[in-house]
N, C-alpha and C positions, 0 to 999 in steps of 0.2 A: 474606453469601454467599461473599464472597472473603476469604481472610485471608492480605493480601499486603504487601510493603512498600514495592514498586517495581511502574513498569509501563514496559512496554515496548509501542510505538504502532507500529505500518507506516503507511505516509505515502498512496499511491496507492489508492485506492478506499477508505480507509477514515476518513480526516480530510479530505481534498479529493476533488473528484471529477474528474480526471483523467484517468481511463482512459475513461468518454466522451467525451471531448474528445481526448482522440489516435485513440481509435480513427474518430473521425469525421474529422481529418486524415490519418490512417493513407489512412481509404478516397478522402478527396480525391487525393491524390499517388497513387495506385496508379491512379485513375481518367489523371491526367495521363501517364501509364507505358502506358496501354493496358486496364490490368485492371482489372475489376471485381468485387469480393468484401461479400458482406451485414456489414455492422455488427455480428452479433452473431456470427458467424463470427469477424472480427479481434479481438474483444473474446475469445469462447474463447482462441483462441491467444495473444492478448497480455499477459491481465488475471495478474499475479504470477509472470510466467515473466520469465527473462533475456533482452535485449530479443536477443540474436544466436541466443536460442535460436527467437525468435517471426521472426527475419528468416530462419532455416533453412527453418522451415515453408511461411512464403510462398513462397521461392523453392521450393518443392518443390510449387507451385501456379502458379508462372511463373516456367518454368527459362527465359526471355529477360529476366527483370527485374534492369537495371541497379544491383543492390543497393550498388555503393557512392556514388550519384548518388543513389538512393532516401536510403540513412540519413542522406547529409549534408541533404536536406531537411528530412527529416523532426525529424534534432534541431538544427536553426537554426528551424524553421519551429513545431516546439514549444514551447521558451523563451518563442516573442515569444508565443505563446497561453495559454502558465500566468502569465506575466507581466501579463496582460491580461484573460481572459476566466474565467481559475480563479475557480470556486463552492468554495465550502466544504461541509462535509456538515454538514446541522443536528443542532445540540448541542453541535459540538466547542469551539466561544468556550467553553461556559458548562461542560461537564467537565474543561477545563484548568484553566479557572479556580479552580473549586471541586477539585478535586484536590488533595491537601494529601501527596504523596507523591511522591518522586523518579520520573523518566519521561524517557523517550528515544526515538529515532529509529529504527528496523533495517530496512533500506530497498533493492530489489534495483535501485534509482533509483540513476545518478551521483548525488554531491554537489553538482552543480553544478543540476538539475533539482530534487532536494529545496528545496535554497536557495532555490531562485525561489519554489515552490510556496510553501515555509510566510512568504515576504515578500510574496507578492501577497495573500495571506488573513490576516496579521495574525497569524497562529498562532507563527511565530519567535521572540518572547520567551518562550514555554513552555518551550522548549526549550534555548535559548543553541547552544552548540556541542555537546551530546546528542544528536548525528548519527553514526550508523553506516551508511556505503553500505556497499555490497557489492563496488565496484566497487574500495573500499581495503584489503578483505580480503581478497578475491579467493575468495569465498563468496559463494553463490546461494543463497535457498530453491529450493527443500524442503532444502538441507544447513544441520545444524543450526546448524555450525561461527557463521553471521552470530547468532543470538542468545547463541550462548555469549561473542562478541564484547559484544554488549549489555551482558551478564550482568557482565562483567567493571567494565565501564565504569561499572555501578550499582553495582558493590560489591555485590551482593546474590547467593542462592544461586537457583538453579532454583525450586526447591519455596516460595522466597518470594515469586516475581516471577509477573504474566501479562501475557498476550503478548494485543493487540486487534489483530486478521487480517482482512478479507474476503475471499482466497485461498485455496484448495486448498492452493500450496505454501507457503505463508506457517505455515497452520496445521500441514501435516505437519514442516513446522521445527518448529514449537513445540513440538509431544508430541515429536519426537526429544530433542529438549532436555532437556525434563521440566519445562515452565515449563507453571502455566493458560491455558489459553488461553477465549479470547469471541471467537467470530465475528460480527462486523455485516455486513450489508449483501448478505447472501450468496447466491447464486444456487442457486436449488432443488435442485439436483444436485449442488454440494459441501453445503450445510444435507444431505439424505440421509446423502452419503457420509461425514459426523462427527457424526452424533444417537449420542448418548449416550459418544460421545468428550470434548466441548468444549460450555462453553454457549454457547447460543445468542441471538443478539437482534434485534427488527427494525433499530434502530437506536443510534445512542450515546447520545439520552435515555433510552433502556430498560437501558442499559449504567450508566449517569449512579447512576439507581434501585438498580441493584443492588450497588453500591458504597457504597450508603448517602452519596450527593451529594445535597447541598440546591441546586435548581439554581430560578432566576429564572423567574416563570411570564408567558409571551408569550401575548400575543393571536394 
C-alpha cells in the first residue's frame, strides 16, 4: 500500500497515550485554580496544538487564571505522570520492532517530555537521538516547516517518507509537506475532515498490516 522508505512517528496520542493523561491533570489543576472544564473540552483544545496556544484558549475561559502558577504545575506535575503512569498504544512494541526502515520523532512536545515518554514505555531505543521537537525549531504543526526538519534528518525526500498523526494539525503538517500520511487513533471529526486526503486506521495494528509487518500474534 505504502511505497516508502522512511517514517516519520508524532509521539503524543499516537504511540503513547498521553494526552489522556494530561488532559485529566490539566482538569485536576484547573479544578485547584477554581475552574472547572469537561475532559473532552481540554482534550479538543490541547490534543496536537502548541501547548501556549492551548494555555491562550483556557485563559480566554478564565481570564482570572494564574497562568503562570498554572503552567509551572502543570509541567513539573506532568513529567512525574508520563514518567510513571504513561500506557503505550497497542502495537507500537511490535511495529517498531518489525519496521525495517529508518523512523523518527517530529513532535510539537518539548525534548525533555518526549524523552520521559518514550523511556517510561521502552519505545527509546527505536529511536536513539531521531527526535525532532518543535520547540528546537521553533516550528508548530500545522507549519510544515517541523517535518521538513524530519525530512532532512532521514535524508529522505517527501514523496518517499509517511508521516503517522492522530491530529488535525499533525496531519495538515503533513500534506503541507507533501509526505503520506496515516492517521490512527482519530477522533470522528478530524477522520471526516481528511477522508479521502490520508489513510486511514483504527489503529497501529491496522497501520502494522498495511505496511506489510509480520507482527507476533497475542492472546
Amino acid at each position: 500500500m505504502f511505497k516508502i522508505k522512511a517514517v516519520i512517528f508524532d509521539c503524543d496520542g499516537t504511540l503513547v497515550d498521553s494526552e489522556s493523561l494530561s488532559a485529566r491533570l490539566l482538569g485536576r489543576i484547573l479544578q485547584q485554580h477554581g475552574h472547572a472544564l469537561d475532559e473532552e473540552i481540554i482534550l479538543h483544545y490541547f490534543r496536537g496544538r502548541p501547548y501556549a496556544r492551548f494555555l491562550d484558549d483556557i485563559s480566554q475561559h478564565f481570564p482570572q487564571l494564574d497562568r503562570e502558577r498554572f503552567s509551572q504545575q502543570f509541567r513539573q506535575q506532568s513529567l512525574q505522570l508520563l514518567g510513571s503512569q504513561l500506557q503505550i498504544m497497542p502495537g507500537a512494541h511490535d511495529l517498531l520492532a518489525a519496521l525495517q526502515l529508518p523512523r523518527c520523532i517530529a513532535s510539537n512536545g518539548p525534548r525533555e517530555k518526549i524523552e520521559t515518554s518514550l523511556h517510561s514505555t521502552g519505545l527509546k531505543p527505536y529511536f536513539g537521538e531521531a527526535i525532532i521537537s518543535a520547540y528546537e525549531v521553533n516550528a508548530w504543526k500545522p507549519d510544515p516547516a517541523l517535518i521538513h526538519h524530519a525530512l532532512q534528518l532521514l535524508r529522505v525526500d517527501a514523496a518517499d517518507c509517511l508521516l503517522v498523526e492522530d491530529s488535525a494539525s499533525g496531519i495538515a503538517a503533513g500534506l503541507a509537506a507533501g509526505v503520506a500520511v496515516a492517521g490512527v487513533h482519530l477522533h470522528e471529526d478530524t477522520a471526516a475532515q481528511f477522508a479521502g486526503q490520508i489513510s486511514i486506521f483504527p489503529g497501529l495494528q491496522q497501520l502494522a498490516a498495511a505496511l506489510g509487518l509480520s507482527l507476533p500474534h497475542r492472546q
